[in-house]
ZAMARGU-201337 format. One record per residue (C-alpha): x, z, y. Coordinates in steps of 0.1 Angstrom, whole numbers, plus 5000, padded with zeros to 4 digits. Layout:
// residues N
> px, pz, py
> X, Z, Y
...
// end
This chain:
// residues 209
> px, pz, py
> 7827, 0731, 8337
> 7859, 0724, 8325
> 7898, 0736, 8328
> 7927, 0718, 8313
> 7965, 0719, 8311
> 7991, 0695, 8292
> 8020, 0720, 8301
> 8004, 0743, 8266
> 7980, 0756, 8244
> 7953, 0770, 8257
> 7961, 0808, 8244
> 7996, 0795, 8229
> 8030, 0801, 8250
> 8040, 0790, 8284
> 8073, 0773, 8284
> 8098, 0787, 8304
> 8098, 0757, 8327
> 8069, 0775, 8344
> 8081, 0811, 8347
> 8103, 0823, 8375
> 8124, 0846, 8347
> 8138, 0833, 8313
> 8153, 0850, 8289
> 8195, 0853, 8294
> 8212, 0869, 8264
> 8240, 0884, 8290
> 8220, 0898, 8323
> 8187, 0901, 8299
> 8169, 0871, 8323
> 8177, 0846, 8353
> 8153, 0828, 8377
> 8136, 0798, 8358
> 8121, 0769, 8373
> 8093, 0783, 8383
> 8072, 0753, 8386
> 8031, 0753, 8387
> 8017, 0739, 8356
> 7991, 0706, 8361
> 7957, 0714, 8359
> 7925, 0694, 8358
> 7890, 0699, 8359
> 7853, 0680, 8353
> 7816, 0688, 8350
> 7818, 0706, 8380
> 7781, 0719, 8390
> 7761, 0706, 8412
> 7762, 0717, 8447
> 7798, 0725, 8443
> 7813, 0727, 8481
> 7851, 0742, 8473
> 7874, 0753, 8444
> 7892, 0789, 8441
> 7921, 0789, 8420
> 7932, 0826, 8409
> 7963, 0832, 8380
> 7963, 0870, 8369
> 7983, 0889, 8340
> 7960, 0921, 8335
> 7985, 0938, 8317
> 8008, 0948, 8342
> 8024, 0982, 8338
> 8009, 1009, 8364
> 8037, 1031, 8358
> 8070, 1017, 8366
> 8095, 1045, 8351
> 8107, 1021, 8321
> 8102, 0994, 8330
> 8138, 0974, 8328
> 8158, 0999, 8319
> 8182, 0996, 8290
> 8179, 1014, 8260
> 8141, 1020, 8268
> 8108, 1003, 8263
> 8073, 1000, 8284
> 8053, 1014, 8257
> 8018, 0995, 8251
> 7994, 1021, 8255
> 8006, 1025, 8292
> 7975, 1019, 8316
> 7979, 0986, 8326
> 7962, 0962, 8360
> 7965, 0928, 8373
> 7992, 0913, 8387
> 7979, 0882, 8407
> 8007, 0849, 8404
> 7989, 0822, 8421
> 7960, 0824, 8450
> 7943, 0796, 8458
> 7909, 0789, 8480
> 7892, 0761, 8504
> 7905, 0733, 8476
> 7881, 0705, 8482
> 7853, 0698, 8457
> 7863, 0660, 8455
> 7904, 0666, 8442
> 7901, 0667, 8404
> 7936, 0676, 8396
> 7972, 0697, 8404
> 8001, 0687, 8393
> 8033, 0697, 8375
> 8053, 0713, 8401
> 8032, 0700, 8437
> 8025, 0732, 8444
> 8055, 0752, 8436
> 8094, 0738, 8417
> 8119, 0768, 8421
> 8124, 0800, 8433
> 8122, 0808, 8466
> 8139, 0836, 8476
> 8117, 0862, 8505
> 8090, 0837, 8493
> 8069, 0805, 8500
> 8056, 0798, 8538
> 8020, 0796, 8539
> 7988, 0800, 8543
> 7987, 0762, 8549
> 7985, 0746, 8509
> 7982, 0709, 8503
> 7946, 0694, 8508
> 7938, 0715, 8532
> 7937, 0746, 8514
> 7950, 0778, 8519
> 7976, 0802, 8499
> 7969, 0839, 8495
> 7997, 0862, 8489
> 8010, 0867, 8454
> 8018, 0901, 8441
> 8058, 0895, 8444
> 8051, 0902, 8475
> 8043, 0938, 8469
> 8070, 0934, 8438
> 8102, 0931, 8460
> 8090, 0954, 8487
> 8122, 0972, 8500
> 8144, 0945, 8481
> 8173, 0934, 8505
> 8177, 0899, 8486
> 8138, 0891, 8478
> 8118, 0914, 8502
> 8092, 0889, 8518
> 8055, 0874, 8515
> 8048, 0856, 8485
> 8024, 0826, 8493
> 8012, 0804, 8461
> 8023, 0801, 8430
> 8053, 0823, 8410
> 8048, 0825, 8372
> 8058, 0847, 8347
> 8083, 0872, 8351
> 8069, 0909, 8329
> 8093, 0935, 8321
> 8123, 0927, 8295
> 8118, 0957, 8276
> 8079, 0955, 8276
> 8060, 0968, 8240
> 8033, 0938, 8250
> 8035, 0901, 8253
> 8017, 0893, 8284
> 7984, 0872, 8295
> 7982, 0847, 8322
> 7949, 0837, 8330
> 7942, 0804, 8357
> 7907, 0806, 8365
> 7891, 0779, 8384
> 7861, 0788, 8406
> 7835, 0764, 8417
> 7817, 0779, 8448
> 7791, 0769, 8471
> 7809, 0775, 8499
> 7831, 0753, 8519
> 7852, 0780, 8531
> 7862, 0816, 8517
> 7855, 0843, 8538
> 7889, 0856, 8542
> 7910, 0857, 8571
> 7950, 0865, 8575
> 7969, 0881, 8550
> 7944, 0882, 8513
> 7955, 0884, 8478
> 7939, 0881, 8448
> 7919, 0913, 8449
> 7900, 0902, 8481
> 7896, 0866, 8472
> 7878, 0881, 8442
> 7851, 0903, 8466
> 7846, 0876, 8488
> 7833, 0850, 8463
> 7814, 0871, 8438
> 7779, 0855, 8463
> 7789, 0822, 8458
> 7802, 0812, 8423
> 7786, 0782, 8404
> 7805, 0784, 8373
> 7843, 0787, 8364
> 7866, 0783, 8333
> 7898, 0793, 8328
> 7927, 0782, 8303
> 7956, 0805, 8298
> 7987, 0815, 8276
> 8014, 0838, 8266
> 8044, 0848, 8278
> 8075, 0873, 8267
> 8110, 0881, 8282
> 8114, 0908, 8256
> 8140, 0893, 8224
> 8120, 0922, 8200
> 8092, 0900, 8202
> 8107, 0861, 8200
> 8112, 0858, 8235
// end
């Protein structure tokens, strides 16, 4: 099984054209276009029924006391976790490919409507979500895909991991509100194989943002 991207390297950079934040030398970042990167995928197994799609950055700060403050850094040996971006289940076995920007071009402020996602799939909740809790502007439920926003002043460039899933299931067994965390229980009986491609990305100017 196979994962692919033209939008980088696999392990190299994401350009910003795919992050919601991007570096601004007054305000320290701005909302970017946040559009989905393409994807494609072949030699899926046999007896493939559905696809999960999951993006992740596990090295999100558990401790959120520096995080964007001036004159102070997240410092890397903080305990870090997973921050999900995009959650995606139910994509048919027969669609081979995403593209640039179906599934999400631009911020959308209190979030994405969903569960309903193109092919008949169905959006989990992304971590903004939890993010911009209590946030008068942002504060809503985050369905599909946002991209990279990490802390400014973070001591680490961060990961973003899209894993595709080939399961043998039609249908996920999750119901209403799920996010990465569940989608992840609820096909641990049913995976085939998976891939993943992935890259790098900084807001921090310390480290060639």
């Amino acid at each position: 099984m196979r994962l692919t991207t033209s939008a980088f390297v696999d392990g190299d950079v994401i350009p910003g054209g795919f992050a919601f934040c991007v570096p601004d030398p007054d305000t320290h970042v701005s909302l970017g276009a946040n559009r989905n990167p393409d994807l494609a995928w072949d030699e899926l197994p046999a007896g493939t029924l559905s696809l999960v799609l999951i993006c992740h950055d596990p090295i999100v700060p558990t401790v959120g006391d520096d995080v964007n403050q001036d004159g102070r850094e997240v410092p890397a040996d903080l305990p870090r976790t997973d921050f999900f971006h995009w959650v995606l289940v139910d994509l048919p076995a027969h669609i081979k490919s995403i593209g640039e920007g179906e599934f999400s071009d631009g911020v959308t402020a209190r979030g994405k409507s969903g569960p309903a996602a193109p092919y008949g799939a169905r959006h989990g909740l992304n971590d903004y979500t939890s993010w911009f809790a209590g946030d008068a502007d942002m504060e809503g439920s985050y369905y599909g895909y946002d991209g990279p926003c990490p802390p400014w002043n973070d001591a680490l460039i961060h990961e973003y991991h899209f894993t595709l899933y080939a399961l043998s299931a039609d249908r996920l067994g999750v119901e209403g509100d799920f996010g990465g965390r569940e989608v992840l229980t609820a096909l641990q009986d049913h995976v085939l194989d998976q891939a993943t491609v992935w890259g790098t990305y900084t807001l921090n100017p310390r480290l060639g943002a």
